[in-house]
DRENTOR-208142 format. One record per residue: x, y, z of N, C-alpha, C, O in turn; chain. Coordinates in steps of 0.2 Angstrom, whole numbers. Layout:
<pt><n_c1>X</n_c1><n_c2>Y</n_c2><n_c3>Z</n_c3><ca_c1>X</ca_c1><ca_c2>Y</ca_c2><ca_c3>Z</ca_c3><c_c1>X</c_c1><c_c2>Y</c_c2><c_c3>Z</c_c3><o_c1>X</o_c1><o_c2>Y</o_c2><o_c3>Z</o_c3><chain>A</chain></pt>
...
This chain:
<pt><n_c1>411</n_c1><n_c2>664</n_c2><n_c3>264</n_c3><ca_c1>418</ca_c1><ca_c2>665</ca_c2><ca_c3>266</ca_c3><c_c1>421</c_c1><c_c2>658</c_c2><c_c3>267</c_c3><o_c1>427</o_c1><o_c2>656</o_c2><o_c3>266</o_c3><chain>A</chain></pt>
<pt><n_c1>415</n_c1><n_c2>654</n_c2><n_c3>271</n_c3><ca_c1>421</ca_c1><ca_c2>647</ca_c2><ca_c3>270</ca_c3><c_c1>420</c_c1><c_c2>642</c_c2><c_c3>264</c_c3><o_c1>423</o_c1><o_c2>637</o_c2><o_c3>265</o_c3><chain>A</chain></pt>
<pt><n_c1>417</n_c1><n_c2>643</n_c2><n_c3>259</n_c3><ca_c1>417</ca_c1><ca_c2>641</ca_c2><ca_c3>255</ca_c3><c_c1>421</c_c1><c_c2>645</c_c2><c_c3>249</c_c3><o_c1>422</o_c1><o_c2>642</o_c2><o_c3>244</o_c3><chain>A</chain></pt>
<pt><n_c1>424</n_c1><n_c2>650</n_c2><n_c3>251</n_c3><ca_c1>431</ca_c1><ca_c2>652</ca_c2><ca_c3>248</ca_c3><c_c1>436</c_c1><c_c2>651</c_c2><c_c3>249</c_c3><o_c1>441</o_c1><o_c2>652</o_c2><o_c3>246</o_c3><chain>A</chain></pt>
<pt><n_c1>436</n_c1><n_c2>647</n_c2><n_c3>255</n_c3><ca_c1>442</ca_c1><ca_c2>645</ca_c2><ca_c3>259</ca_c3><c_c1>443</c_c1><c_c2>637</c_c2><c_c3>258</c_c3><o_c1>449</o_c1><o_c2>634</o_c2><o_c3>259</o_c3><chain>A</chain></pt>
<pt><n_c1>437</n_c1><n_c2>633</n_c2><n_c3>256</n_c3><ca_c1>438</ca_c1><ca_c2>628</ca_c2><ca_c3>254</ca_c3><c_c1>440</c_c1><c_c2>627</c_c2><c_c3>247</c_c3><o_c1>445</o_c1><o_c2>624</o_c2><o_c3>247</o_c3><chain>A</chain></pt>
<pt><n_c1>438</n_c1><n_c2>630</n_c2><n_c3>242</n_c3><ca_c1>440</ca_c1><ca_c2>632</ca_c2><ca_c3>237</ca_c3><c_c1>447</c_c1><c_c2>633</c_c2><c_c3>236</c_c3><o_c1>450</o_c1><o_c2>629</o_c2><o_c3>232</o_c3><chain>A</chain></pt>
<pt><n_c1>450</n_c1><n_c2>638</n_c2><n_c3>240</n_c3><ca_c1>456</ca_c1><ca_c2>639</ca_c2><ca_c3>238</ca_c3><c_c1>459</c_c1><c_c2>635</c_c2><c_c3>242</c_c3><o_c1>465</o_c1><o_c2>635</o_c2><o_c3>240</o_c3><chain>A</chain></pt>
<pt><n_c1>458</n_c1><n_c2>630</n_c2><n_c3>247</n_c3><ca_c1>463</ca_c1><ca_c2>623</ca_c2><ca_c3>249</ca_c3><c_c1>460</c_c1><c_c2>618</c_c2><c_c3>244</c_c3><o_c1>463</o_c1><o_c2>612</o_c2><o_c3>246</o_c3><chain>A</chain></pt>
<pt><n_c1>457</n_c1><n_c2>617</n_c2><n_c3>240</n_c3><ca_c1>454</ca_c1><ca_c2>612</ca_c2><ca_c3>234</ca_c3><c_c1>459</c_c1><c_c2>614</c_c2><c_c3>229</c_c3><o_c1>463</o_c1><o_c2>610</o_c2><o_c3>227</o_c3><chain>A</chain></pt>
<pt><n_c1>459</n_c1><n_c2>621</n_c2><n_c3>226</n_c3><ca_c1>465</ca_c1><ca_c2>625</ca_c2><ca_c3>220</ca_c3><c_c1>472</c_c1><c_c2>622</c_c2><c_c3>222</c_c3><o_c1>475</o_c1><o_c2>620</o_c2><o_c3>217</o_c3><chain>A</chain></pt>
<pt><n_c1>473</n_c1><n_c2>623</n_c2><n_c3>229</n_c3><ca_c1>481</ca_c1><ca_c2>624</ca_c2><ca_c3>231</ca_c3><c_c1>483</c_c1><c_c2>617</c_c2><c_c3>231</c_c3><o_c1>489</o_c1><o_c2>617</o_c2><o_c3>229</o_c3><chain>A</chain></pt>
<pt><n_c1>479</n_c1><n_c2>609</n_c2><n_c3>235</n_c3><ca_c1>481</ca_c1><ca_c2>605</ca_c2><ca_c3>233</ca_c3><c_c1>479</c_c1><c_c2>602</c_c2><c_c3>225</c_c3><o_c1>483</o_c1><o_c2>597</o_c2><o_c3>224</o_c3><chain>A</chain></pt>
<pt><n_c1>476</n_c1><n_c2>603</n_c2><n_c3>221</n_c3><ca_c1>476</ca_c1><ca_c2>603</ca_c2><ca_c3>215</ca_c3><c_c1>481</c_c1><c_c2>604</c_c2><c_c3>212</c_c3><o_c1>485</o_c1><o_c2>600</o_c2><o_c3>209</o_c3><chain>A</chain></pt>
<pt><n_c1>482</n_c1><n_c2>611</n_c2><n_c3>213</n_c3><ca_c1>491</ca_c1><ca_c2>613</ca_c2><ca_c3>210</ca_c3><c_c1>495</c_c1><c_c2>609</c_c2><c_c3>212</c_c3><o_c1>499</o_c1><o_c2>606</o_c2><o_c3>208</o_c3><chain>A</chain></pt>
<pt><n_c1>496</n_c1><n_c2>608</n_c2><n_c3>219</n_c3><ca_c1>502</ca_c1><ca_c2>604</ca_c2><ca_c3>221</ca_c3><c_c1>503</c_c1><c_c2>595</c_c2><c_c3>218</c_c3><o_c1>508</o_c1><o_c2>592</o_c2><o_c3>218</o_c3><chain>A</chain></pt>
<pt><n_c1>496</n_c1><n_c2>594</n_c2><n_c3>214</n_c3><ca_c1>497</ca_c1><ca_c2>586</ca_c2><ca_c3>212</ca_c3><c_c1>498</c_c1><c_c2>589</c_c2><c_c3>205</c_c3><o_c1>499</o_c1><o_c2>584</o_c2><o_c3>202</o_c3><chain>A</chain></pt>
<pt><n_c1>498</n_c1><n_c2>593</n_c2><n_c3>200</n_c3><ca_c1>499</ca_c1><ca_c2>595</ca_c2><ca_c3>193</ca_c3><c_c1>506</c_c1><c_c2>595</c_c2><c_c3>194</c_c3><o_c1>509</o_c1><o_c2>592</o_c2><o_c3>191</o_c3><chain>A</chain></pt>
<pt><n_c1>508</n_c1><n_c2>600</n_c2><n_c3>200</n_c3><ca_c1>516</ca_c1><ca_c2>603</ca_c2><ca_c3>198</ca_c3><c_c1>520</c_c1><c_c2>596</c_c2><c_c3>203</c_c3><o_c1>519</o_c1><o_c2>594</o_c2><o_c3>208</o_c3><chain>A</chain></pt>
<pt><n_c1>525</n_c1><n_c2>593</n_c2><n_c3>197</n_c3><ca_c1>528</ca_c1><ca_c2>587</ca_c2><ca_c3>198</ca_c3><c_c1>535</c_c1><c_c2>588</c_c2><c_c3>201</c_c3><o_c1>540</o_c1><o_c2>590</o_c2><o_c3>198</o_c3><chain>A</chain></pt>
<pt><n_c1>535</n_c1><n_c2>585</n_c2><n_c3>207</n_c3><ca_c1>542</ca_c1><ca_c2>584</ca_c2><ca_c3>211</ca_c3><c_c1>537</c_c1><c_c2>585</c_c2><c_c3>217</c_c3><o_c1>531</o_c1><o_c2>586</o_c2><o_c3>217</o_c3><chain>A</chain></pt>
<pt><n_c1>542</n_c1><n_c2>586</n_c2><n_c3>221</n_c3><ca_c1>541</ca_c1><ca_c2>586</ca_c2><ca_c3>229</ca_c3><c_c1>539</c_c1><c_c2>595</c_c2><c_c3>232</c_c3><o_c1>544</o_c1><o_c2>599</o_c2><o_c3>232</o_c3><chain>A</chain></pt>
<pt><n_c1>535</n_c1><n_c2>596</n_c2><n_c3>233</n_c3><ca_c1>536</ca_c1><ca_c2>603</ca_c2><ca_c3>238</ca_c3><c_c1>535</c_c1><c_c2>602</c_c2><c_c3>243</c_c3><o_c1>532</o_c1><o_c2>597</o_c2><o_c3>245</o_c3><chain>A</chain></pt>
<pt><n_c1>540</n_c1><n_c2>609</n_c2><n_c3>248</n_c3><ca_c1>541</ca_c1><ca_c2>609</ca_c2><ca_c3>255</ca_c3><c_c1>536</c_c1><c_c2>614</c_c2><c_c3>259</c_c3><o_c1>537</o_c1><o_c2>619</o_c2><o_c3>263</o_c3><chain>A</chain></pt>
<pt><n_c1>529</n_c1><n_c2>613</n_c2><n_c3>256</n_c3><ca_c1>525</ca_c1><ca_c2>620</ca_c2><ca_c3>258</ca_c3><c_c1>520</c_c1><c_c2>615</c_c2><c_c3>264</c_c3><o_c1>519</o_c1><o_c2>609</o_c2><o_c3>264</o_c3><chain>A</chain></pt>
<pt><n_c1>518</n_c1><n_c2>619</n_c2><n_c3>269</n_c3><ca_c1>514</ca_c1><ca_c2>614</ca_c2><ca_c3>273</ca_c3><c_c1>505</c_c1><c_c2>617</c_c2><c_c3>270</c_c3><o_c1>504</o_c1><o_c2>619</o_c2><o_c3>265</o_c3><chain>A</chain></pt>
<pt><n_c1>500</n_c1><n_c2>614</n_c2><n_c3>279</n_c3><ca_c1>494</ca_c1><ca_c2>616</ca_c2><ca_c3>274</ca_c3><c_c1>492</c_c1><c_c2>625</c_c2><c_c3>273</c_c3><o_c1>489</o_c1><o_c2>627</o_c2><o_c3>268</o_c3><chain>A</chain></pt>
<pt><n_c1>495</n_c1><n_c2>628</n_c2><n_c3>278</n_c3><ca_c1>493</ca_c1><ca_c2>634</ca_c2><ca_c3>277</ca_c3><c_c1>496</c_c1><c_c2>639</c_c2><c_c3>272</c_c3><o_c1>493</o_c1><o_c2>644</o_c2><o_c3>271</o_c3><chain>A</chain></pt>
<pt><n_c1>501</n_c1><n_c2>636</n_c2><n_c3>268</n_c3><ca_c1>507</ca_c1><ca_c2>637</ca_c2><ca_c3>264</ca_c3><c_c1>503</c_c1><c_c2>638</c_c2><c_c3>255</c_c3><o_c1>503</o_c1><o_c2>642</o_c2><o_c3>250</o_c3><chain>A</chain></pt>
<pt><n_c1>498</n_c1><n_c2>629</n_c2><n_c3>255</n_c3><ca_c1>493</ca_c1><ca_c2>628</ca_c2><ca_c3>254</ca_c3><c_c1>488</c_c1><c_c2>632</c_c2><c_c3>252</c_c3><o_c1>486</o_c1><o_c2>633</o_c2><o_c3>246</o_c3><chain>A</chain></pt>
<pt><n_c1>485</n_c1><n_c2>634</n_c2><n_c3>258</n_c3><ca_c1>479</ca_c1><ca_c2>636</ca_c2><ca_c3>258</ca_c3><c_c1>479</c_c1><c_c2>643</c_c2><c_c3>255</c_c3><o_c1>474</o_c1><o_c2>643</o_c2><o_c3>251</o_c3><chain>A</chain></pt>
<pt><n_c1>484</n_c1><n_c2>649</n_c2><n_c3>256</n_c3><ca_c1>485</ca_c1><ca_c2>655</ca_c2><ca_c3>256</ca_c3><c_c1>489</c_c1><c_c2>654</c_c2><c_c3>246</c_c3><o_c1>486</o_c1><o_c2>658</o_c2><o_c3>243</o_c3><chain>A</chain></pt>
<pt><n_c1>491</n_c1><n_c2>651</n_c2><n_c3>243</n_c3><ca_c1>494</ca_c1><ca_c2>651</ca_c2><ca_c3>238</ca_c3><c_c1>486</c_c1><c_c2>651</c_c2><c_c3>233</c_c3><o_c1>485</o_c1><o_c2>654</o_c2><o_c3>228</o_c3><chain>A</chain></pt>
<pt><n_c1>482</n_c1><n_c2>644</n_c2><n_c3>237</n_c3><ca_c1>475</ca_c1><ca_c2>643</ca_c2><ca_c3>235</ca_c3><c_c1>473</c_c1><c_c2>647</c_c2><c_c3>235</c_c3><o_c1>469</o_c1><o_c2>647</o_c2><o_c3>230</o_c3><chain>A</chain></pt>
<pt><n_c1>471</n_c1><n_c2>652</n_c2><n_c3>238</n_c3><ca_c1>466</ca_c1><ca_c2>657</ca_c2><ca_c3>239</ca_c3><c_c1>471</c_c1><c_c2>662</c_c2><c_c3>234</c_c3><o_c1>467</o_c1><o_c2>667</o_c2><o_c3>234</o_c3><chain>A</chain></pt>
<pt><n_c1>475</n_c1><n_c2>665</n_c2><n_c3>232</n_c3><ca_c1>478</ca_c1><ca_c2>670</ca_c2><ca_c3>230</ca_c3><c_c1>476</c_c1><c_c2>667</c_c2><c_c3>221</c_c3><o_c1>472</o_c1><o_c2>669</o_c2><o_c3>216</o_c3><chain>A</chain></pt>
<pt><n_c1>480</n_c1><n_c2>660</n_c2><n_c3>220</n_c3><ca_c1>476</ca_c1><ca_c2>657</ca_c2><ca_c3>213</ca_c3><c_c1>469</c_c1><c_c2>658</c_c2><c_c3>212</c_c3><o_c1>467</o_c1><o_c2>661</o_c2><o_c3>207</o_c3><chain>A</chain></pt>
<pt><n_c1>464</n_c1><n_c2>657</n_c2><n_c3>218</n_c3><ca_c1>457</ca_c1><ca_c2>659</ca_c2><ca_c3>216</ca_c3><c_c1>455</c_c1><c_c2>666</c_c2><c_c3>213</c_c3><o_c1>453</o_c1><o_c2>667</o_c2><o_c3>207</o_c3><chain>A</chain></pt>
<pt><n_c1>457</n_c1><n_c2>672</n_c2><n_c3>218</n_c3><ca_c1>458</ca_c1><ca_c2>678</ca_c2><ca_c3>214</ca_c3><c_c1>460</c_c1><c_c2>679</c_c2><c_c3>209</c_c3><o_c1>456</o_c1><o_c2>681</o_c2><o_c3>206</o_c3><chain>A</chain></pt>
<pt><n_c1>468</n_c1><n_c2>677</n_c2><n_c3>205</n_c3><ca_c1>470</ca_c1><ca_c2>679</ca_c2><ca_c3>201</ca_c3><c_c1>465</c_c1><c_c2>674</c_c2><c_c3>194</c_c3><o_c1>464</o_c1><o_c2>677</o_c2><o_c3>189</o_c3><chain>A</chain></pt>
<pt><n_c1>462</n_c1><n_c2>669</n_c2><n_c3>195</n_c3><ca_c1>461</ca_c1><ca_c2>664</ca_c2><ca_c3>189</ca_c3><c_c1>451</c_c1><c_c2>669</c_c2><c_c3>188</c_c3><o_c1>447</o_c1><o_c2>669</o_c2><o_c3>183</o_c3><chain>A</chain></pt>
<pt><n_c1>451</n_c1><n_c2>671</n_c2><n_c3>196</n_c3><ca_c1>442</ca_c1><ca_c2>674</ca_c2><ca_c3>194</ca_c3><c_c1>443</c_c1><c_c2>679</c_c2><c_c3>192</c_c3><o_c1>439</o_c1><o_c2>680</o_c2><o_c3>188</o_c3><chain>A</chain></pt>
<pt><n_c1>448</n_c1><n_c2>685</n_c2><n_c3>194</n_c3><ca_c1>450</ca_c1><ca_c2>692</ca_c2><ca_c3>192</ca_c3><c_c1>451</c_c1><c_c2>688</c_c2><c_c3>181</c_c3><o_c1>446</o_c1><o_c2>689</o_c2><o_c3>177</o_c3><chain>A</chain></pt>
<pt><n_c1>454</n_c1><n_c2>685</n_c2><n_c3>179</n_c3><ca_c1>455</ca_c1><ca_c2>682</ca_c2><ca_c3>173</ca_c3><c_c1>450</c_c1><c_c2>680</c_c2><c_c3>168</c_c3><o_c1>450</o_c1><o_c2>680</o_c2><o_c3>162</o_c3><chain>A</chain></pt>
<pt><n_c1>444</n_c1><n_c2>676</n_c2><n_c3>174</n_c3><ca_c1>439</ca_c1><ca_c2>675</ca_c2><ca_c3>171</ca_c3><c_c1>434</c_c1><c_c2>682</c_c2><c_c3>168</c_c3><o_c1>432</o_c1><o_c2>684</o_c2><o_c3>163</o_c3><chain>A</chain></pt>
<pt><n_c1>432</n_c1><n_c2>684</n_c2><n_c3>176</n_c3><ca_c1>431</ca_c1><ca_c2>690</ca_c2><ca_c3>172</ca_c3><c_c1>433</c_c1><c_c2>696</c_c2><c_c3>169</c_c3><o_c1>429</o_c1><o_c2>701</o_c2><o_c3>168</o_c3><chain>A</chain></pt>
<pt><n_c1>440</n_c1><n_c2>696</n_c2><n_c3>167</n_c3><ca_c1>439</ca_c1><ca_c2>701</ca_c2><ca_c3>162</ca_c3><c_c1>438</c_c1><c_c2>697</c_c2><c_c3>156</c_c3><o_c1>437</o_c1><o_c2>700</o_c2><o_c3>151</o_c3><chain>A</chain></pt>
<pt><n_c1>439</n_c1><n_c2>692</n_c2><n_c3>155</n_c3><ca_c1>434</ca_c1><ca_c2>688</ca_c2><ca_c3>149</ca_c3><c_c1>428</c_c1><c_c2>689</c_c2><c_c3>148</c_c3><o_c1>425</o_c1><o_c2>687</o_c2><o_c3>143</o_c3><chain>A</chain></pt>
<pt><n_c1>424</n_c1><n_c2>692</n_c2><n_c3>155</n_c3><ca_c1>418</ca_c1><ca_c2>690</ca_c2><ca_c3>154</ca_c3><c_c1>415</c_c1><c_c2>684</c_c2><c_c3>156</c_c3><o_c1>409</o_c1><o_c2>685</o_c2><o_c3>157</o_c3><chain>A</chain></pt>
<pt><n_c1>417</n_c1><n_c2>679</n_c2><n_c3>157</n_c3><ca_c1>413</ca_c1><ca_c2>674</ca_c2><ca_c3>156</ca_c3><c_c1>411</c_c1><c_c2>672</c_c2><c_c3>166</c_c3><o_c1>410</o_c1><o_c2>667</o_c2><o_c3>169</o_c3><chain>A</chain></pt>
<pt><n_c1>412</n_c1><n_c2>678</n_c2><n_c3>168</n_c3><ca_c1>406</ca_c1><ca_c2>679</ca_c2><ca_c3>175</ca_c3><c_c1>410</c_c1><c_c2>682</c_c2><c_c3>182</c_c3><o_c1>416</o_c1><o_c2>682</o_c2><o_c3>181</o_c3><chain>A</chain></pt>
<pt><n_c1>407</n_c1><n_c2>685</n_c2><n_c3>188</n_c3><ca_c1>412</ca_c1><ca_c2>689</ca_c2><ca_c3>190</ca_c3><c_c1>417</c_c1><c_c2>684</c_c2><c_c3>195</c_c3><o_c1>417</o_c1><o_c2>678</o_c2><o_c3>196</o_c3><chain>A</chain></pt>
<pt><n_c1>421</n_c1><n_c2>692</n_c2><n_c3>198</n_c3><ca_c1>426</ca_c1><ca_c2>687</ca_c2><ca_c3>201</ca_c3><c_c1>426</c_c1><c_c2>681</c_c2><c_c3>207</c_c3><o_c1>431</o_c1><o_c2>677</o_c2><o_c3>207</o_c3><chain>A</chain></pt>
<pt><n_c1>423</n_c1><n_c2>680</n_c2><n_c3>211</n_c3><ca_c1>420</ca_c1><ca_c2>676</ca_c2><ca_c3>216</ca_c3><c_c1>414</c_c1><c_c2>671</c_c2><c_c3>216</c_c3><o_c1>412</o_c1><o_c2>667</o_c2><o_c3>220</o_c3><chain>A</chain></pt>
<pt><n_c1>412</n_c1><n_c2>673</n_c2><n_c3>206</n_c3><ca_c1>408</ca_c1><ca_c2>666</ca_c2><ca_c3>206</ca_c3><c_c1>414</c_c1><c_c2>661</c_c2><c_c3>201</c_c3><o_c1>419</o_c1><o_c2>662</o_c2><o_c3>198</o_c3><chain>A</chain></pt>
<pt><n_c1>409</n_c1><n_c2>652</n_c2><n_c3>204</n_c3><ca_c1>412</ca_c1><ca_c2>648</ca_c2><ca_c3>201</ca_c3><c_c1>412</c_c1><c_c2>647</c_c2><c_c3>195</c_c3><o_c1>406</o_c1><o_c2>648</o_c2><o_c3>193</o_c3><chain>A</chain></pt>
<pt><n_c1>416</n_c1><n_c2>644</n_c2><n_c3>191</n_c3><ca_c1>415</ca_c1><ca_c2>643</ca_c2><ca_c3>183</ca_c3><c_c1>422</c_c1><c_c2>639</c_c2><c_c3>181</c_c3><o_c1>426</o_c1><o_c2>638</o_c2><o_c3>185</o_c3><chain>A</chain></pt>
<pt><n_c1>422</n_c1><n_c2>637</n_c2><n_c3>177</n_c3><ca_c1>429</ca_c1><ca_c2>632</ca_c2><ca_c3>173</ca_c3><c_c1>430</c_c1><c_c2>635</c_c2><c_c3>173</c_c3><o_c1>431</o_c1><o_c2>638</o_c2><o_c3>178</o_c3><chain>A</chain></pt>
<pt><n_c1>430</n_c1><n_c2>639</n_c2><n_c3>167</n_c3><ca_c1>437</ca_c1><ca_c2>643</ca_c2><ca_c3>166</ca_c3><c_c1>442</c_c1><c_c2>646</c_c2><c_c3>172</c_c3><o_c1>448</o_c1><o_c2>644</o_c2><o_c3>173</o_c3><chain>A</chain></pt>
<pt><n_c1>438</n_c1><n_c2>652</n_c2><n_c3>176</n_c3><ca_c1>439</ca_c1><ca_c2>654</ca_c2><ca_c3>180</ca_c3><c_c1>445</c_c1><c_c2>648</c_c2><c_c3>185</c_c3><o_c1>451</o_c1><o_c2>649</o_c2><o_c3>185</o_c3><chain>A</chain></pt>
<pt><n_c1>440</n_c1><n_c2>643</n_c2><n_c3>188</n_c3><ca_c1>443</ca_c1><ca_c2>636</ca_c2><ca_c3>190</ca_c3><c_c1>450</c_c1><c_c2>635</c_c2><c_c3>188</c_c3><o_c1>454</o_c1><o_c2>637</o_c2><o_c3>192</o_c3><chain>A</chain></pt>
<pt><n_c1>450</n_c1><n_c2>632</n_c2><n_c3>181</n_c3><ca_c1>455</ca_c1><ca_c2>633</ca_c2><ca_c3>177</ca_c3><c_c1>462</c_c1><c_c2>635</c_c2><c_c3>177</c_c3><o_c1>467</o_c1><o_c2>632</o_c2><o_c3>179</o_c3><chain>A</chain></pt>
<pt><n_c1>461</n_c1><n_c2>643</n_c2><n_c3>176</n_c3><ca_c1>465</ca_c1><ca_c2>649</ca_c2><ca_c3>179</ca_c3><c_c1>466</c_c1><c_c2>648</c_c2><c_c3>184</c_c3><o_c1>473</o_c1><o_c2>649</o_c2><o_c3>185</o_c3><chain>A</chain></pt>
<pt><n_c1>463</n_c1><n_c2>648</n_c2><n_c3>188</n_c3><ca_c1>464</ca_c1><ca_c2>647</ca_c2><ca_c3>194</ca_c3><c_c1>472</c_c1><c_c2>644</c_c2><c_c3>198</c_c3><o_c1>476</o_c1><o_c2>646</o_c2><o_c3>202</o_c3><chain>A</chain></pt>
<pt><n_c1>469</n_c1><n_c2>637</n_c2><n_c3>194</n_c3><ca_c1>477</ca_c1><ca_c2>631</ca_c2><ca_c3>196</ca_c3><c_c1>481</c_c1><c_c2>632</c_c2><c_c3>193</c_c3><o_c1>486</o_c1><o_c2>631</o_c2><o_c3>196</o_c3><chain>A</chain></pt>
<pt><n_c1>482</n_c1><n_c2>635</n_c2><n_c3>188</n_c3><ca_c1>485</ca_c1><ca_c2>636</ca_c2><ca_c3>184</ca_c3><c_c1>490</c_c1><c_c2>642</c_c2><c_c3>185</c_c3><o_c1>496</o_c1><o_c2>642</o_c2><o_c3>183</o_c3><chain>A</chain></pt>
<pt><n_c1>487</n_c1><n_c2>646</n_c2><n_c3>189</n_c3><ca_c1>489</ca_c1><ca_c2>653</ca_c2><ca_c3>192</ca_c3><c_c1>492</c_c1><c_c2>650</c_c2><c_c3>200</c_c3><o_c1>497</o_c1><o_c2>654</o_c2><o_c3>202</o_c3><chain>A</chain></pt>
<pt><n_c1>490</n_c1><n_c2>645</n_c2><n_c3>204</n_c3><ca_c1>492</ca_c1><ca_c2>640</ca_c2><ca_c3>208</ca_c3><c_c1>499</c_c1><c_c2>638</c_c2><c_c3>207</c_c3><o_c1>505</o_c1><o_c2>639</o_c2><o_c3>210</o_c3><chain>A</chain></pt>
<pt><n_c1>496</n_c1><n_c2>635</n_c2><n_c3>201</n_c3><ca_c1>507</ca_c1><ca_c2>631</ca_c2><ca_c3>200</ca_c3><c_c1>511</c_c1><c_c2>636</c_c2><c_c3>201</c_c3><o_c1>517</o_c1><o_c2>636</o_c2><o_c3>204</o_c3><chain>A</chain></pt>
<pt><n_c1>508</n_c1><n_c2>641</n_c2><n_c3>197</n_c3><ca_c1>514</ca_c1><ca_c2>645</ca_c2><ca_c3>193</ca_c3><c_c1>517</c_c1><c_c2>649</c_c2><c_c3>202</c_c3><o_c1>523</o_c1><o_c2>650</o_c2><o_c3>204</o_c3><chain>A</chain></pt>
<pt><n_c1>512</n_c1><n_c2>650</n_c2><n_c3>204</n_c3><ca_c1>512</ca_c1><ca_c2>653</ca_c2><ca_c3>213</ca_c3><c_c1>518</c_c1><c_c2>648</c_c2><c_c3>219</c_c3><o_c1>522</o_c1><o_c2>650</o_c2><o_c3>223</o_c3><chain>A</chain></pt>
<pt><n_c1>516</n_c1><n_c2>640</n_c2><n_c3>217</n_c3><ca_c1>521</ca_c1><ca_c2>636</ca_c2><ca_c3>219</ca_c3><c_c1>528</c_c1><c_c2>639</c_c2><c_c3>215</c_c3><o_c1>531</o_c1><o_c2>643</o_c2><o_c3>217</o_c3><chain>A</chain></pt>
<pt><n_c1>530</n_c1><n_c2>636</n_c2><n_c3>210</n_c3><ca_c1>535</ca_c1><ca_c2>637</ca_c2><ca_c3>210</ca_c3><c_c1>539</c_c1><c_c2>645</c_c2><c_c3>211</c_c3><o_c1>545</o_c1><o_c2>645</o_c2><o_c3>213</o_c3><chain>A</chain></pt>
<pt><n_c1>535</n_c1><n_c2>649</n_c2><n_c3>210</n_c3><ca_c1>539</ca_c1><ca_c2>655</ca_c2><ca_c3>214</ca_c3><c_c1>541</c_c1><c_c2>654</c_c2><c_c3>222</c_c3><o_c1>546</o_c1><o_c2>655</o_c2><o_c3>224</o_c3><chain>A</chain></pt>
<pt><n_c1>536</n_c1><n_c2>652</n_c2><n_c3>226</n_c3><ca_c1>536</ca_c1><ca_c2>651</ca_c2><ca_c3>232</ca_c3><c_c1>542</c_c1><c_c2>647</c_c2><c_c3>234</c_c3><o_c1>546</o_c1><o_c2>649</o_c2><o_c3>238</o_c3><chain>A</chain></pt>
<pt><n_c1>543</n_c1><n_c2>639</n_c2><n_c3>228</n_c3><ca_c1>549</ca_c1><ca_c2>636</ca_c2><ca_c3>231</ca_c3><c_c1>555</c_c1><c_c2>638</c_c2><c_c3>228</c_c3><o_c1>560</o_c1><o_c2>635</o_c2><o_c3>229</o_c3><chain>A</chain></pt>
<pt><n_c1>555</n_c1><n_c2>644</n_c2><n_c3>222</n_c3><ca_c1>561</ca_c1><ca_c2>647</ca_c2><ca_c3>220</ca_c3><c_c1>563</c_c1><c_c2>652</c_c2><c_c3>227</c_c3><o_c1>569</o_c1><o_c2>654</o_c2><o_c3>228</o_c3><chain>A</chain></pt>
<pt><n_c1>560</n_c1><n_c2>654</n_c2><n_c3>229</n_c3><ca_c1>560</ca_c1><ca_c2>658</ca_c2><ca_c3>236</ca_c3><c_c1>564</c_c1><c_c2>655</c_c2><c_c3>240</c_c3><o_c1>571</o_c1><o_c2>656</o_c2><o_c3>239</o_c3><chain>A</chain></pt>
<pt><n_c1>560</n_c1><n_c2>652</n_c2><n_c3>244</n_c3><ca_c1>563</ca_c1><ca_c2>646</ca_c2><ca_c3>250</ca_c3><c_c1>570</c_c1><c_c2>642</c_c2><c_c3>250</c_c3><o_c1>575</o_c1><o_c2>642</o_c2><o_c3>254</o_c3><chain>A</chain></pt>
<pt><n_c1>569</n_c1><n_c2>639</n_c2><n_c3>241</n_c3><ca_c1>576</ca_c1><ca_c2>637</ca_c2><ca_c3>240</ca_c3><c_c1>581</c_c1><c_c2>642</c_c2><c_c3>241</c_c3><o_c1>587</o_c1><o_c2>640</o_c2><o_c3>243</o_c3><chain>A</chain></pt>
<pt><n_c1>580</n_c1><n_c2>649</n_c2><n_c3>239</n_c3><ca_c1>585</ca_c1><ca_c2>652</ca_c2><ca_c3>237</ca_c3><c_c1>587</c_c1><c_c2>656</c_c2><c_c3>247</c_c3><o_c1>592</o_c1><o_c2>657</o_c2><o_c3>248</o_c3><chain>A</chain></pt>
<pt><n_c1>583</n_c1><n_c2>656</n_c2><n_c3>250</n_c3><ca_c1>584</ca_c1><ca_c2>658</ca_c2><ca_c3>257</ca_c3><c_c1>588</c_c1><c_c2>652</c_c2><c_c3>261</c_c3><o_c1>593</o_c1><o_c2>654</o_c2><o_c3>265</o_c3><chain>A</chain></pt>
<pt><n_c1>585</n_c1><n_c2>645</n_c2><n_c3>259</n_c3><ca_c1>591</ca_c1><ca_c2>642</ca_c2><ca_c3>265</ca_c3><c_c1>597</c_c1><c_c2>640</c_c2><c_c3>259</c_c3><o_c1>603</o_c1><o_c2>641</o_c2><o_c3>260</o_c3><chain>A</chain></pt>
<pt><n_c1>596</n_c1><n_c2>639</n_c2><n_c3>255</n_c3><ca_c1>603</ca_c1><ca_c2>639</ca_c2><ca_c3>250</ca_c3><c_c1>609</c_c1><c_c2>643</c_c2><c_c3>251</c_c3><o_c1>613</o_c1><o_c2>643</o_c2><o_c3>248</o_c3><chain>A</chain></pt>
């Protein structure tokens, strides 16, 4: 468990230095985006196949951040769109 939790604050600042400009998300904003990215990138990985959802692998990884960014910018199309 806390090695899933590290994990997905590792994914979540990861994403945060890929996806370019500034975001207003703090760490637990972070952390939770990070752990939803892990799911989504290991759920990804295996139905590829290439191992199940809770083990580590690149690809997975990969997916992971990737599924991450895409998590931030919803998040600050959210936020922006609430105090806007």
């Amino acid at each position: 468990m806390i090695g899933f939790l590290v994990a997905g604050l590792i994914i979540g600042a990861l994403a945060r230095l890929v996806k370019p400009g500034r975001q207003n998300l703090g760490l637990l904003a972070t952390l939770g985006l990070g752990l939803v990215g892990s799911v989504i990138g290991g759920t990804i990985a295996s139905l590829l196949g290439t191992g199940d959802i809770f083990e580590l692998n690149i690809l997975g990884f990969i997916a992971a951040v990737v599924a991450s960014v895409l998590l931030i910018g919803v998040a600050e199309a959210l936020v922006g769109r609430r105090s806007g």
